[in-house]
N, C-alpha and C positions, 0 to 999 in steps of 0.2 A: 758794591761790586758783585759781590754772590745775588743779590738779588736781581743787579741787569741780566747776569746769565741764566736767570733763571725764567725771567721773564723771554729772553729771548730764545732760549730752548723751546717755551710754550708756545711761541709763533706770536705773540703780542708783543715785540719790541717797537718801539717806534720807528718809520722808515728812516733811513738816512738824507740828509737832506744834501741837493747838488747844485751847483751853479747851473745859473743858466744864462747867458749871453748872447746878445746881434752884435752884429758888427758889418764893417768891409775888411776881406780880407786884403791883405797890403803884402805881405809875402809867406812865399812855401818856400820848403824844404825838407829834408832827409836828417835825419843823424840818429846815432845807438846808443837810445841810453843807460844809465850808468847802472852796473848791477852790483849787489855785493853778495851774490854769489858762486864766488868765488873766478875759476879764468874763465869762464862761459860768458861770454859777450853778450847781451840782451838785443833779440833782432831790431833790424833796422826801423825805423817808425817814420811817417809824415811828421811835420808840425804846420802850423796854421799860426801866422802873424796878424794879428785884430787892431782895426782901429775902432775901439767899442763905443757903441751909441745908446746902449743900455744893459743893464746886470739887476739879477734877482735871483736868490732862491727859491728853490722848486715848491717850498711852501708859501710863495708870494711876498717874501719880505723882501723888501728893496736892498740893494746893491750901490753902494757909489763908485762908477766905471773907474776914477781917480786910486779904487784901491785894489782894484784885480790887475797886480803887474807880478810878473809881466804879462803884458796878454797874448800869450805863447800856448798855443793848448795841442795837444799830440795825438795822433791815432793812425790806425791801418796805413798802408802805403796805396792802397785803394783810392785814397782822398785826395791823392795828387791826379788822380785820372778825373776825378769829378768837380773839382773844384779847382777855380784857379783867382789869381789877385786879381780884385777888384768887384768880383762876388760878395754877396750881401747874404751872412748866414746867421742859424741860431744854434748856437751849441751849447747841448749839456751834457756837464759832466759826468765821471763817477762820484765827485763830493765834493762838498762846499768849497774846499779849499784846493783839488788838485785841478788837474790842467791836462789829464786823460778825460778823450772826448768820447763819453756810452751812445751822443746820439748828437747828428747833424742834419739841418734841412735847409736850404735854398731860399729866401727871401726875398720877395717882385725889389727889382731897382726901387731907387729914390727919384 
């Protein structure tokens, strides 16, 4: 443990690695998610419903689409202006395992 922090104070930690997923999106929405602290309510956020056609992490190791559920991923409320169901996108996370979206791009139809 001392030595990962040590390593990561020196700037040579290894990067974190993020999901990365395509899909059609299938439905949006709104909702605030849950915070623990304390009464301060966490602002409202998009979410993006996926019907996934492929998953990987950002260091290229494959993904089996059957095990990112739900495929629910959240971000800006910005994202309901630019994207809507039935859109083909690629989203990547903040990390391998959540479902906060650091980066989304548009995908030509099928």
């Amino acid at each position: 443990m001392f030595q990962a922090l040590q390593r990561w104070l020196r700037g040579d930690a290894r990067p974190q690695r993020q999901l990365v997923v395509e899909g059609e999106i299938l439905e949006t929405g709104t909702h605030a998610p849950l915070t623990h602290l304390g009464p301060t309510q966490a602002p409202e956020e998009a979410w993006l419903g996926l019907k996934l056609s492929h998953a990987q992490l950002s260091d290229g190791t494959p993904e089996r689409v059957d095990r990112v559920v739900p495929a629910e991923f959240s971000g800006g409320l910005e994202l309901l202006e630019r994207f809507s169901v039935g859109d083909r996108v690629r989203i990547t996370t903040t990390t391998a395992t959540g479902r906060q979206i650091q980066q989304i791009e548009a995908l030509p139809g099928e």
